[in-house]
C-alpha positions in Angstrom: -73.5 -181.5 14.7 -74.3 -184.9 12.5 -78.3 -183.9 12.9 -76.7 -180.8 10.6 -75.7 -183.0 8.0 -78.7 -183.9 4.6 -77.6 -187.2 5.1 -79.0 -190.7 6.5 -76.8 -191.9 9.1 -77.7 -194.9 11.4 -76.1 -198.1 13.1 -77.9 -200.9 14.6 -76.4 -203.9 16.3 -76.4 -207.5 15.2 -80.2 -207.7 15.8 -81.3 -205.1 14.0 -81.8 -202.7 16.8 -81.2 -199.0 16.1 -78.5 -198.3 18.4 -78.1 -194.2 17.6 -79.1 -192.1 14.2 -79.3 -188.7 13.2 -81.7 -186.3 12.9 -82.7 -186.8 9.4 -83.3 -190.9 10.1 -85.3 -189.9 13.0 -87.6 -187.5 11.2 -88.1 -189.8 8.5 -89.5 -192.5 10.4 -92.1 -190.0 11.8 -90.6 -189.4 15.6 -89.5 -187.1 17.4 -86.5 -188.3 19.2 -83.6 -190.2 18.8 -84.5 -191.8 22.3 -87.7 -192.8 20.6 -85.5 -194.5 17.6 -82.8 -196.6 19.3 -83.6 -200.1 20.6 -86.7 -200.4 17.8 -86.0 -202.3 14.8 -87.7 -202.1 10.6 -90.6 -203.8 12.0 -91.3 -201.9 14.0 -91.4 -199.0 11.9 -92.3 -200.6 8.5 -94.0 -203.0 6.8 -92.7 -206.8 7.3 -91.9 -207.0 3.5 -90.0 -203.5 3.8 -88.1 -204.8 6.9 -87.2 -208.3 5.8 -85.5 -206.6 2.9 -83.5 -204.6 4.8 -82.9 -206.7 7.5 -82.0 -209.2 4.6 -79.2 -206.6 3.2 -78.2 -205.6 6.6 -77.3 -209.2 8.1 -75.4 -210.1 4.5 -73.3 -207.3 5.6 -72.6 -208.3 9.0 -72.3 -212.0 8.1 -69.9 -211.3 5.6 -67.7 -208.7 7.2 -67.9 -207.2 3.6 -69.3 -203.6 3.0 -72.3 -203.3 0.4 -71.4 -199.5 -1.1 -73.3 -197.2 -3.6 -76.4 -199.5 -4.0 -79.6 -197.1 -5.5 -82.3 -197.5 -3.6 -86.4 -196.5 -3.8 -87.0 -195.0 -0.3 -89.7 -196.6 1.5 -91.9 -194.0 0.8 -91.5 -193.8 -2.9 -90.7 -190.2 -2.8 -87.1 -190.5 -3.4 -84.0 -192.0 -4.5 -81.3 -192.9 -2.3 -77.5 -193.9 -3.1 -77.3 -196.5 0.0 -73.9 -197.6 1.5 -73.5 -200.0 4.6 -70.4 -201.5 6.7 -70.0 -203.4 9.0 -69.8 -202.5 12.9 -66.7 -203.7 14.3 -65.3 -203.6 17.9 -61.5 -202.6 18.4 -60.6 -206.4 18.2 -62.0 -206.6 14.5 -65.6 -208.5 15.9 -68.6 -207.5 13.8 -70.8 -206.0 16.3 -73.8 -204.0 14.2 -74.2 -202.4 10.9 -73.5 -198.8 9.9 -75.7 -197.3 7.1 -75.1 -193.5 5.2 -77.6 -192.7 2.4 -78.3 -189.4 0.0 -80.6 -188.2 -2.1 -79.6 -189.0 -5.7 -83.1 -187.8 -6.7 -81.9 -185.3 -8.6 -80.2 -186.6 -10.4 -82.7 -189.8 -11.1 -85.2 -186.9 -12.2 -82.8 -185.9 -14.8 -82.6 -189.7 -15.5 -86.7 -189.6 -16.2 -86.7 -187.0 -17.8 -84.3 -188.2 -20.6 -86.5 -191.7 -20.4 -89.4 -189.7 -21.3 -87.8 -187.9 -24.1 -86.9 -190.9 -25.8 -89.9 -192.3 -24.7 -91.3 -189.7 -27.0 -89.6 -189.8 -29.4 -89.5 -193.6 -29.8 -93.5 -193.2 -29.9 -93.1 -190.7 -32.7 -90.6 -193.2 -34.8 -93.4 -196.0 -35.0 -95.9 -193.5 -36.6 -98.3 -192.8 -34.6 -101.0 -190.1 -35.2 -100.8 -186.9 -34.9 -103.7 -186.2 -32.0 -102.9 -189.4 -30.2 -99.4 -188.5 -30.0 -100.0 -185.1 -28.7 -102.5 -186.0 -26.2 -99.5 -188.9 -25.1 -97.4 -186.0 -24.8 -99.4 -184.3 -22.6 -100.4 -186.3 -20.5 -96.8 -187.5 -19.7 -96.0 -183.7 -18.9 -98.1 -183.9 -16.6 -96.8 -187.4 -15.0 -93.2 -186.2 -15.0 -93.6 -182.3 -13.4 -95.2 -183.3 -10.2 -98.3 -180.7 -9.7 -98.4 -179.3 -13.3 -100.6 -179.5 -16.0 -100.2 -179.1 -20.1 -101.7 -177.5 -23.3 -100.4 -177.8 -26.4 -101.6 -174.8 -28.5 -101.4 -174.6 -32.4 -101.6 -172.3 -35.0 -104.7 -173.0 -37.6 -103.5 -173.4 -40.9 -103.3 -170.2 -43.1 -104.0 -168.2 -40.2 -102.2 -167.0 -36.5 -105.0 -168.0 -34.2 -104.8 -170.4 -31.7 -106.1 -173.5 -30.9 -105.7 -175.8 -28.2 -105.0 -179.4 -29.9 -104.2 -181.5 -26.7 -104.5 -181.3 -22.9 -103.2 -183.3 -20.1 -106.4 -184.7 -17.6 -106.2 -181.9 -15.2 -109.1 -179.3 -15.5 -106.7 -176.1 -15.4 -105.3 -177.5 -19.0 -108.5 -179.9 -20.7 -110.7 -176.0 -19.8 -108.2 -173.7 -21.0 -108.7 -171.3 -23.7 -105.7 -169.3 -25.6 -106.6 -166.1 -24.5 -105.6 -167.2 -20.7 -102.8 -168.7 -21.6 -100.9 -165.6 -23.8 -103.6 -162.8 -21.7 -102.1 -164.4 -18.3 -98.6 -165.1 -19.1 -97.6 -165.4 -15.1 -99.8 -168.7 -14.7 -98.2 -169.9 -17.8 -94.4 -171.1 -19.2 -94.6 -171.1 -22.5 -92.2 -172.9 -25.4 -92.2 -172.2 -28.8 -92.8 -175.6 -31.2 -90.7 -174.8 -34.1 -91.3 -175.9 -37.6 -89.0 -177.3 -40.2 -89.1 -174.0 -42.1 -87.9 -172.3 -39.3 -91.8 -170.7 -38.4 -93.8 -171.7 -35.2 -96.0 -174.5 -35.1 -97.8 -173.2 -31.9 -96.9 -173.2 -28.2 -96.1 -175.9 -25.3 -98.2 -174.4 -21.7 -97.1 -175.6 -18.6 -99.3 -174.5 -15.8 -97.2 -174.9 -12.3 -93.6 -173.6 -11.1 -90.2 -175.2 -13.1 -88.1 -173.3 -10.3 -84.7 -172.8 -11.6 -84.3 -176.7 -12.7 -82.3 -176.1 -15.8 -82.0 -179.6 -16.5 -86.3 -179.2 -17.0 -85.9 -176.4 -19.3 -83.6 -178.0 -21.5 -86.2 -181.1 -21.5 -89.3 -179.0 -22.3 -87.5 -177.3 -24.8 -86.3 -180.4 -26.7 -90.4 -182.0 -26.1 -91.2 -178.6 -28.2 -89.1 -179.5 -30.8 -90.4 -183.2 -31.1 -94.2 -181.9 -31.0 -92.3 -179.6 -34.0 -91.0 -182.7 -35.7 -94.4 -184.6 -35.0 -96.0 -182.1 -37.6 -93.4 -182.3 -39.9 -93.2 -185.7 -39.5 -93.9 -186.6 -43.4 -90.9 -184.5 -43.9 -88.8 -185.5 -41.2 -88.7 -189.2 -41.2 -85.0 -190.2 -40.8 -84.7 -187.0 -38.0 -87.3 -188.6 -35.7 -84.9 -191.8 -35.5 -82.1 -189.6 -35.1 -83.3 -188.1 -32.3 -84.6 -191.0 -30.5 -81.5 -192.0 -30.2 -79.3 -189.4 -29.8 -78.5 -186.2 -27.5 -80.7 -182.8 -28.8 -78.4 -180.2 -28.2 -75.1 -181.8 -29.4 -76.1 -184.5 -31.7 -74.2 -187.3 -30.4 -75.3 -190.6 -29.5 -76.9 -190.9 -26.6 -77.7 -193.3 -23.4 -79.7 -195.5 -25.6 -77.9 -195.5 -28.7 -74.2 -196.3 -26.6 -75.7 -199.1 -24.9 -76.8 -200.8 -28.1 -73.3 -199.9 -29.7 -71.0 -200.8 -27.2 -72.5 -204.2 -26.3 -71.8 -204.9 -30.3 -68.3 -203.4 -29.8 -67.5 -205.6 -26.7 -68.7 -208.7 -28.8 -66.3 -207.8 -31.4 -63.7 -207.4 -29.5 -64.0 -210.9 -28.1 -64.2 -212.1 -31.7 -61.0 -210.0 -32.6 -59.2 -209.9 -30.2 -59.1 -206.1 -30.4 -58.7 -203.8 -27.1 -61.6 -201.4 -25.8 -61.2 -199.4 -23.2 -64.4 -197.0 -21.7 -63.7 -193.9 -20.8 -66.0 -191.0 -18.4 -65.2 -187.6 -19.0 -66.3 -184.7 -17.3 -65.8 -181.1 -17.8 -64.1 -179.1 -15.1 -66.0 -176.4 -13.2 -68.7 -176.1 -16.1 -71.2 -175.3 -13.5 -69.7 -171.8 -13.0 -69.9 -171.2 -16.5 -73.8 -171.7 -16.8 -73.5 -169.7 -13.5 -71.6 -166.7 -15.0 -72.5 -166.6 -18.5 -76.1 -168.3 -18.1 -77.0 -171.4 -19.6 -77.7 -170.4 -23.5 -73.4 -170.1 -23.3 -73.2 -173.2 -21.7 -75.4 -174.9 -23.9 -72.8 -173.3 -26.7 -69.7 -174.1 -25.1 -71.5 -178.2 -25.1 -71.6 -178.0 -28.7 -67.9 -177.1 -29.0 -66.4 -179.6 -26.8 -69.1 -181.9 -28.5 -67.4 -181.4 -31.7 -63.6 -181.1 -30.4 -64.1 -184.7 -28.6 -65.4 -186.3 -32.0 -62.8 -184.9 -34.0 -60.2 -186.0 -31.4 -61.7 -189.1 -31.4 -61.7 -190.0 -35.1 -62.8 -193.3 -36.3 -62.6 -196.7 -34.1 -64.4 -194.7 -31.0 -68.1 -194.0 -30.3 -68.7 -190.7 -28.2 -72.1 -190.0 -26.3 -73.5 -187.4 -24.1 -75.1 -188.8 -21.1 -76.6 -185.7 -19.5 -74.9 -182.2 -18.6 -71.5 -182.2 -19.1 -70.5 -185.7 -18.6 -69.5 -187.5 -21.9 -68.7 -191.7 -22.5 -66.0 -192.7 -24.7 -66.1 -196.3 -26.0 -63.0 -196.7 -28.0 -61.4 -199.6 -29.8 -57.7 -200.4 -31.2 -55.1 -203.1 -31.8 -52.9 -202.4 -28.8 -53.6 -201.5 -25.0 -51.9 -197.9 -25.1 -54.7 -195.8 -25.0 -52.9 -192.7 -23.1 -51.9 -190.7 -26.4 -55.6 -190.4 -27.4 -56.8 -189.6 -24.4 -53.9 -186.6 -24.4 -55.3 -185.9 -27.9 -58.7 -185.4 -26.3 -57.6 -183.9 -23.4 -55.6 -181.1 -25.7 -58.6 -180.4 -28.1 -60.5 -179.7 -25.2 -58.5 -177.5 -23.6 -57.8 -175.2 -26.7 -58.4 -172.0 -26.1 -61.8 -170.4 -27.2 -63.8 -167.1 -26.3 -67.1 -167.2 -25.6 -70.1 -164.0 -25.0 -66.6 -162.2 -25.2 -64.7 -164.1 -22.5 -61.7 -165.4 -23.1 -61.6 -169.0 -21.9 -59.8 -172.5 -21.4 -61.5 -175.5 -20.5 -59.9 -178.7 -18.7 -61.5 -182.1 -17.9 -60.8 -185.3 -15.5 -61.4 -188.4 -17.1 -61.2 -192.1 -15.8 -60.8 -195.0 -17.6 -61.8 -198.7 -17.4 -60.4 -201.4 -20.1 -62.7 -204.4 -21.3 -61.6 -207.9 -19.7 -59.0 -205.9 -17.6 -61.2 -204.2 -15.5 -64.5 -205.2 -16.2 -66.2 -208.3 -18.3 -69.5 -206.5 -18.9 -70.7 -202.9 -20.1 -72.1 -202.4 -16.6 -68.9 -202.7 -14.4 -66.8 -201.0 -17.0 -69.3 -197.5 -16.8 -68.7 -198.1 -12.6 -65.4 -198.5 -12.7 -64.7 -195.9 -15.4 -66.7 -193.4 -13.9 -65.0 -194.4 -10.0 -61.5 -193.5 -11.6 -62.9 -190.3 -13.4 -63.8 -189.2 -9.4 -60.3 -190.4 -8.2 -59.4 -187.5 -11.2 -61.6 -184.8 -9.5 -60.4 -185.3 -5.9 -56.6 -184.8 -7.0 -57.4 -181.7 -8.2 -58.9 -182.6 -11.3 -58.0 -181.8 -15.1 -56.2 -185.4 -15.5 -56.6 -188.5 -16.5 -56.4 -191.8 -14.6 -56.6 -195.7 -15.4 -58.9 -197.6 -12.9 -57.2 -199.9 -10.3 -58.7 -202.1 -8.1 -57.2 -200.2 -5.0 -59.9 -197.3 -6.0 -62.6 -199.4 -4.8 -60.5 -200.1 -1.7 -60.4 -196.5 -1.3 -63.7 -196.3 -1.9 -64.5 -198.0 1.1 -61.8 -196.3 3.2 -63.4 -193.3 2.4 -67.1 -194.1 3.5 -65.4 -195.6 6.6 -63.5 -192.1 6.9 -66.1 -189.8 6.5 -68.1 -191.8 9.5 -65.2 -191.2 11.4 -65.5 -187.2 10.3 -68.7 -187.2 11.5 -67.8 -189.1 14.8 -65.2 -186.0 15.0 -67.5 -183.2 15.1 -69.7 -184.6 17.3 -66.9 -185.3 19.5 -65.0 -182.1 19.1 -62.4 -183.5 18.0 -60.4 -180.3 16.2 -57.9 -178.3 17.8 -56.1 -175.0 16.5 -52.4 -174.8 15.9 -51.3 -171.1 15.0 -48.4 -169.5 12.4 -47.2 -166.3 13.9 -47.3 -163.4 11.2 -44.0 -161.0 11.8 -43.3 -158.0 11.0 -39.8 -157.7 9.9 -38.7 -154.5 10.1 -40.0 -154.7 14.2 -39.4 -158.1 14.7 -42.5 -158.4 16.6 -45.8 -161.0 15.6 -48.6 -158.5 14.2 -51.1 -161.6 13.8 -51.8 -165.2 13.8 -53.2 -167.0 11.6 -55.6 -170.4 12.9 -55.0 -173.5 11.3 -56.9 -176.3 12.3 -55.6 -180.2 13.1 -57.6 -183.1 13.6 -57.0 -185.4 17.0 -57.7 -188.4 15.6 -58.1 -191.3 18.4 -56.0 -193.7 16.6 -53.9 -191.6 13.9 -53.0 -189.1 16.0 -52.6 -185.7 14.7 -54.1 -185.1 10.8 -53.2 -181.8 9.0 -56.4 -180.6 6.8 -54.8 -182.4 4.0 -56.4 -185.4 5.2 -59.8 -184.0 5.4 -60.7 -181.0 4.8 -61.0 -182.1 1.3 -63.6 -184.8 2.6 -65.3 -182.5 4.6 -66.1 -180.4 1.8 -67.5 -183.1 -0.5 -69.8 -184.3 3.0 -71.2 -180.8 4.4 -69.0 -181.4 7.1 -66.8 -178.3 6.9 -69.5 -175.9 8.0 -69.8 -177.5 11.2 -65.9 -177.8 11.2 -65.2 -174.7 10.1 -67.8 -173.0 12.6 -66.1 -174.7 15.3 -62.6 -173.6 14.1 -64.3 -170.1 13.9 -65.2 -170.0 17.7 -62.1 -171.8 19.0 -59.9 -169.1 17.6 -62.0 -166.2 18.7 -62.5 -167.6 22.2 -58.1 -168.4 22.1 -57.5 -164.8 21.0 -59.2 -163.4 23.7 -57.5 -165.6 26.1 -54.1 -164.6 25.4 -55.3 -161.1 25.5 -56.6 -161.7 29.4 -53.1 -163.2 30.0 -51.5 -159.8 29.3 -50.1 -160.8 25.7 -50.1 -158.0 23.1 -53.5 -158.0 21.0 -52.9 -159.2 17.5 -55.0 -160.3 14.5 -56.1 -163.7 14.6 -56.3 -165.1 10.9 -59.4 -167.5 9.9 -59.6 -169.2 6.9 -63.4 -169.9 5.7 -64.2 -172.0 2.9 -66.2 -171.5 0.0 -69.3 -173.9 1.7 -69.4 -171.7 4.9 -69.0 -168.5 3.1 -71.5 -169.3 1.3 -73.8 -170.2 3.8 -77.1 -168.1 4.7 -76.6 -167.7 8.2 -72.3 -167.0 7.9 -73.0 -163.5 9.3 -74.7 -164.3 12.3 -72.5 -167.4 13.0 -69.0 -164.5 13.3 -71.1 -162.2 15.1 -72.0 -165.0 17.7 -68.8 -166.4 17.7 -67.8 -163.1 18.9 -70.0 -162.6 21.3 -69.4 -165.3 23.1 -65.6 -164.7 23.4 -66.2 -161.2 23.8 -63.1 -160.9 21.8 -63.3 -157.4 19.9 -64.3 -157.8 15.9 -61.2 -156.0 14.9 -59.0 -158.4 16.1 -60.6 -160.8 13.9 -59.6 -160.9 10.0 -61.8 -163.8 8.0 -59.3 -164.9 4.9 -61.4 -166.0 1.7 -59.6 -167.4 -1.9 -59.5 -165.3 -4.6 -61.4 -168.0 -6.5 -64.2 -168.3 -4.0 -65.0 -164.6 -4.9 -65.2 -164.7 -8.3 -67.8 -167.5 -8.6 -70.0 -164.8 -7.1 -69.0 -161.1 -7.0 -72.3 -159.2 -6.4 -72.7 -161.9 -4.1 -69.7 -161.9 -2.1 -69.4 -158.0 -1.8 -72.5 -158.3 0.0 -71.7 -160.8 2.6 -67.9 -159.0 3.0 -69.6 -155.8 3.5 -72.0 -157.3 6.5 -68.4 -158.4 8.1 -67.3 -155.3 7.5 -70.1 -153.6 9.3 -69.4 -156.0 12.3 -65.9 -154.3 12.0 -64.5 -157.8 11.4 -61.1 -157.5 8.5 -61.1 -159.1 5.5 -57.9 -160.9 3.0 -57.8 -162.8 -0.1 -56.0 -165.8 0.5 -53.6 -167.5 -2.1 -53.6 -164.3 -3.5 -52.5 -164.2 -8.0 -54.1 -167.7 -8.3 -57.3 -166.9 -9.5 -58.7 -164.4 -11.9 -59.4 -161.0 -10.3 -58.7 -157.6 -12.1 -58.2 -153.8 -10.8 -62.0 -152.7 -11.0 -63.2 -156.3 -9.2 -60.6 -155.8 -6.7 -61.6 -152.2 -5.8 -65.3 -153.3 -5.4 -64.2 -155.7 -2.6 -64.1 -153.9 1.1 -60.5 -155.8 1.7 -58.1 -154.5 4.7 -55.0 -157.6 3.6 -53.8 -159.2 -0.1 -51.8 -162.9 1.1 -49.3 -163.7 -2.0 -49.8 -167.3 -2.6 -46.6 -169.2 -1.4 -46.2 -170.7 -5.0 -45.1 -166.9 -6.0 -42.6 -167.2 -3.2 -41.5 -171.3 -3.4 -38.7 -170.8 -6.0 -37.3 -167.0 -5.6 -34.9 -165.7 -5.9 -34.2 -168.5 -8.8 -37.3 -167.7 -10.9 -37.5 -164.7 -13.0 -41.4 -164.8 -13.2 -42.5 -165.2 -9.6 -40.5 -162.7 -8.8 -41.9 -160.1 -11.0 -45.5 -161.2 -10.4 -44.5 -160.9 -6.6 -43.7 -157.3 -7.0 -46.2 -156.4 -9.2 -48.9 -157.9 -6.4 -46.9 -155.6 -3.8 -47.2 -152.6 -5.6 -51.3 -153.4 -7.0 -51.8 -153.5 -3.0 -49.9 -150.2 -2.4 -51.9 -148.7 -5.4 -55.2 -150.2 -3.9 -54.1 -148.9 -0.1 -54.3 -152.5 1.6 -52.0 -153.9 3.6 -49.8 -157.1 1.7 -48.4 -160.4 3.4 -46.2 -162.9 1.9 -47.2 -166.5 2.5 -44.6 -170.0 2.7 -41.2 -168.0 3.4 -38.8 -170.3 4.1 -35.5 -168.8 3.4 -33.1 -165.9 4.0 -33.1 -165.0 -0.1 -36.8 -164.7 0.2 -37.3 -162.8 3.0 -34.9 -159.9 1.4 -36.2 -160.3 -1.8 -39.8 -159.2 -0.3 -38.3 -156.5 2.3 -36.7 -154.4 -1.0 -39.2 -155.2 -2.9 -41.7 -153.5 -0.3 -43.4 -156.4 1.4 -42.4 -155.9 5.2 -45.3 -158.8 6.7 -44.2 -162.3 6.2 -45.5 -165.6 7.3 -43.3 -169.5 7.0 -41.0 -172.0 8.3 -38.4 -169.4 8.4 -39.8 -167.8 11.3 -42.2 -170.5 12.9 -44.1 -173.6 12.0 -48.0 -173.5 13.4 -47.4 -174.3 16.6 -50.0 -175.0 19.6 -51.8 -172.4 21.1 -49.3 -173.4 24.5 -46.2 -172.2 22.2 -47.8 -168.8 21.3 -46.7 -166.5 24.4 -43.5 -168.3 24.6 -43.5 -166.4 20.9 -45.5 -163.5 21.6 -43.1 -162.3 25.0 -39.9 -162.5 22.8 -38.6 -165.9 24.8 -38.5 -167.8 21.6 -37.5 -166.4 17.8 -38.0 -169.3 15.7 -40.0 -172.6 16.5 -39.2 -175.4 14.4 
């Protein structure tokens, strides 16, 4: 299942020689095989001067015992950009046997990287005074350099008149030959941007001839290389903007890149001479891509310019704010004393004020990581890595926090990479078994389902809950492969126990938000199924509440080709996220599963108890079945049988247990299994 994976994963041993790879290494070196791969080394698939580099970075690596992690790299080809890690090989004993390498594709985000360069590029052109035809021939022609298979017309209006004219062209023949008629007559061919004026008119239109996909990170570009062709005409009148805006962000007006780098090396230098504190600090916004999703990207673009402004206020004077592309944001800020916690609260608390938006109602949270000067890093450079390594260690506890790099991250850095080998090791081993909670019914006293929870058998840590890696498979790709593999486990156990005599029951599956999501999910359940033979209706697929609303047109339609397998749905964690009545109704849904935080502290909590009951009876109005989640206690358990809830599922009545424990369970022998 590693061939599944987008990622580059290889070892080789200590001379070089590819000793296995995946699918992805294989095909980019041209072959077909892995067989064809392992024993050959760079040189024989490279250049020397290619293959003496790497074997150069690959033998420090073994020498040293020491990993080299998170290293950007040109591939070989030139085509892309990889984020390259490599550890050492060892042997149980510790002995340095080979070299592991994992690479990805950062090239997205290098592209967004360019495309910034070029805007500045631009707009640093446009500072020193050049021309006006020049420049927009410059312009041009860089269009064309940066959009891979496009080509670019800049079209003006003639003064005193509307007609068009075309004042620059990039080299290709489809722009240098085109005349205004095809560009506004054929509007298909063409994707047009206004160039706006000073006064608020149009100067003309910017033509680019080839497909921008979805890439809204290229829309945003070519809309702020509009506005510079704009300020180009209007340069005689627009002077001190041009330097603004070669040096700072277009949308929200803050420094950016550029400008922060020049800044902050002068802070740092200061600092030295002061003896003031600076700390750097990365902030990113929580979930803002499901915003741009939702809303599209003219709110999220809004919603930028608030938190924009709510930072800088927060910020005040003796700080330096920059956007550095989407919604990430650097913090430089400087004071007298080492406590910089109660302005990063003040930060974090303007951001999260509440504000409505297209007429949403919304509050925002961010995760931000920060690095102090000397303390954690002696140069701009390794206070950005190490700012923006604790701003991650933010996002993987859950996010909306704030966290103070330590030196351990980078330990757990390397823990991680070495971890997520071993992930990969696991599905190609098979190294996942199911245990399984018994769902009771407690007015019978019998188990009306169980729900699958799966446990990794890890060779030398023994038995992992998904705790300690499901969260990892998620960020790798990993849990689709997983979580199709807990998928036909379960089936294939269910109809088992159902051969052995034991009462059919619903067996529970929990599928995350990467497989749900996934193209082929459908046809994965309906072969899973087939291949038990275990009937659909036995088998109930349990999806978060929050998973459903990134997407609801699109997740009725995948729930509704499960239905018409005749496969059951639930929400999971039911009353965390943000469903109403009329979304709720427009989901096919047999089962609503209250979230055990509803359930953790009644009868002692007022609240949980009342938003218990009020799930109960919205799942009696909507006619679906309701089952409590985490019941661990004799209170609870009669708080949800008066209160109408008769299914219940926790320690009370059994931990998940192995699939061996279940017909001890199932045939009455055992009531409770701690």
């Amino acid at each position: 299942m590693i061939n599944h994976v987008p990622d580059y994963i290889y070892a080789k041993d200590l001379d070089g020689r590819f000793l296995f790879a995946n699918a992805a290494v294989v095909s980019n070196n041209g072959l077909d095989s892995v067989q064809e791969l392992i024993g050959l080394t760079d040189f024989d698939l490279h250049p020397s001067k290619a293959a003496e580099e790497i074997a150069a970075i690959e033998r420090r690596v073994m020498d040293s015992g020491e990993p080299d992690l998170g290293v950007e790299e040109l591939s070989l080809k030139g085509n892309r950009w990889l984020m390259m890690s490599r550890v050492p090989l060892k042997d149980k004993t510790g002995k340095v046997m080979g070299v592991v390498g994992a690479s990805r594709d950062i090239s997205a985000r290098k592209r967004a990287e360019l495309l910034m360069k070029a805007q500045a590029r631009l707009l640093q052109t446009l500072a020193r005074g050049a021309n006006l035809s020049p420049f927009l021939k410059e312009v041009a022609d860089l269009l064309e350099e940066v959009i891979q298979g496009a080509a670019a017309a800049i079209l003006l209006h003639r003064r005193g008149g509307e007609a068009l004219h075309l004042a620059a062209a990039s080299p290709t023949t489809r722009a240098a030959s085109v005349l205004p008629s095809d560009i506004v007559g054929i509007p298909a061919l063409w994707r047009c941007f206004a160039i706006p004026s000073g006064e608020g008119e149009q100067h003309g239109l910017l033509a680019i001839h080839g497909s921008l996909g979805q890439d809204a990170s290229l829309s945003e570009f070519l809309v702020g290389v509009a506005q510079t062709i704009g300020i180009a005409i209007d340069r005689h009148h627009d002077a001190e903007r041009i330097a603004f805006l070669a040096e700072h962000d277009a949308l929200t007006g803050l420094p950016n890149r550029t400008l922060l780098d020049r800044k902050l090396a002068g802070i740092l230098e200061l600092a030295i001479e002061s003896a003031s504190e600076v700390a750097v600090v990365f902030l990113d916004l929580d979930n803002f891509k499901l915003v741009n999703d939702s809303l599209g990207h003219a709110v999220g673009d809004t919603l930028l310019q608030v938190v924009a402004n709510r930072i800088s206020e927060a910020v005040g004077q003796g700080g330096l704010v920059s956007r550095v592309g989407g919604d990430e944001f650097i913090i430089a800020l400087q004071q007298t004393d080492e406590d910089f916690l109660p302005r990063l609260t003040r930060i974090r608390n303007a951001i999260g004020q509440p504000l409505t938006l297209a007429g949403m109602a919304m509050q925002l949270t961010c995760s931000m990581g920060m690095a102090r000067f000397l303390a954690h890093g002696k140069t701009a450079a390794e206070l950005f890595v190490n700012a923006d390594m604790a701003m991650y260690c933010v996002k993987e506890s859950g996010r909306n926090g704030i966290r103070t790099f330590e030196p351990a991250m980078a330990e757990n850095a390397r823990l991680k990479l070495g971890r997520t080998e071993e992930l990969r090791r696991a599905v190609e081993l098979d190294e996942f078994v199911l245990h399984f909670q018994p769902q009771k019914d407690m007015q019978t006293g019998e188990v009306i389902g169980l729900e699958a929870l799966v446990r990794w058998n890890h060779p030398t840590d023994g038995l992992l809950f998904p705790a300690d890696f499901i969260p990892l498979a998620e960020e790798s790709g990993l849990i689709v492969p997983i979580g199709d593999a807990v998928l036909r486990k379960a089936c294939q156990q269910a109809e088992e126990w159902q051969a052995m005599g034991l009462p059919a029951v619903t067996i529970g599956v929990n599928m995350s938000a990467r497989q749900f999501q996934e193209s082929g999910m459908t046809r994965q359940v309906a072969a899973a199924l087939a291949e038990s033979g275990l009937e659909p209706r036995w088998l109930e697929i349990e999806v978060t509440e929050s998973l459903l609303m990134r997407d609801v047109h699109g997740a009725v339609a995948k729930m509704n080709e499960l239905n018409d397998l005749g496969v059951s749905l639930a929400i999971d964690d039911f009353g965390t996220g943000y469903s109403n009545l009329s979304t709720l109704k427009s989901f096919p849904l047999s089962r609503l599963k209250i979230d055990r935080s509803f359930i953790t502290d009644i009868p002692g909590d007022a609240d949980d108890m009342a938003i218990t009951s009020a799930i109960i009876s919205l799942a009696r109005t909507l006619e679906l079945d309701v089952i409590a989640e985490g019941v661990e206690t004799e209170e609870q358990a009669h708080f949800l049988s008066v209160a109408g809830c008769f299914a219940v599922q926790g320690y009370l009545f059994s931990r998940p247990v192995p699939a061996g424990q279940i017909p001890l369970l199932m045939q009455g022998r055992a009531t409770k299994v701690d």
